[in-house]
N, C-alpha and C positions, 0 to 999 in steps of 0.2 A: 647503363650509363649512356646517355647521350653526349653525340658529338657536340654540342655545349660546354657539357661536362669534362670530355677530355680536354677540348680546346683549353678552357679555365686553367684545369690544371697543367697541361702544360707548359702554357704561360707562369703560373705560379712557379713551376720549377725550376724555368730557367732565370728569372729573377731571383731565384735562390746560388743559383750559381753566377750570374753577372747580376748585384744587387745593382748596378748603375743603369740596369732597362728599364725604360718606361714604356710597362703594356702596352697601351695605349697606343704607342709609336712604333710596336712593330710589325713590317710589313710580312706576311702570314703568307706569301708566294716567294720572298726574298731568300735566298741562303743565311744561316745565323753566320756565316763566317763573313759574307759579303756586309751584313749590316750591324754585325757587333762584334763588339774588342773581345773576341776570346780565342782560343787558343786549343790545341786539339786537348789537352789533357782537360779543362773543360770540357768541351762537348764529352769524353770518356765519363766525366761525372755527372753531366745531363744522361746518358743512356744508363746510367747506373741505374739514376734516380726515377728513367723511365719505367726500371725496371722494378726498382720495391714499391712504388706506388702502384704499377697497376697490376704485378705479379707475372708479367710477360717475359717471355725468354727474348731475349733480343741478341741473336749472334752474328759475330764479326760484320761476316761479310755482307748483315743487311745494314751497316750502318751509314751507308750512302743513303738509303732510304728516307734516312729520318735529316735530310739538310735543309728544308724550312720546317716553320711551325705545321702549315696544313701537309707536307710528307707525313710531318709525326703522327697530327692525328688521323690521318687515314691510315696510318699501319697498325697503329694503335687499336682503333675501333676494329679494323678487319684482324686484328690479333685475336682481339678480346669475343670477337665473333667468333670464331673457329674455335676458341677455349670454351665456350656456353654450348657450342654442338658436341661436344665430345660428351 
């Protein structure tokens, strides 16, 4: 999967959880809390959803990690890397 490919999808998913984002418009260095109307129990169902789509363990204490879109995909991809070396 290329960083492309996550990026997409993680765009995809969080328009799945604030259906009011336009891709297009979000800034990928911004905090999602800084630039969109959600709320933490949101973002808990964005990491959920990070989590059945790309099959990554995502625990507690990295979820500072994932507070813009490009945090996500570089945790993402360097997840999904370290699960293909095992």
């Amino acid at each position: 999967m290329t960083t492309d490919d996550i990026r997409n999808t993680v765009l995809r998913l969080l328009t799945d959880i604030a259906p009011e984002v336009d891709p297009p418009h979000i800034k990928l260095d911004v905090s999602f809390r800084d630039q969109l109307d959600v709320d933490s129990m949101d973002l808990l169902k964005f990491v959920i959803s990070l989590h059945n789509e790309f099959g990554v363990e995502i625990p507690e204490r990295d979820y500072s990690k994932l507070a813009t879109p490009n945090a996500c995909v570089a945790y993402l991809a360097a997840s999904l890397r370290a699960t293909a070396e095992h």
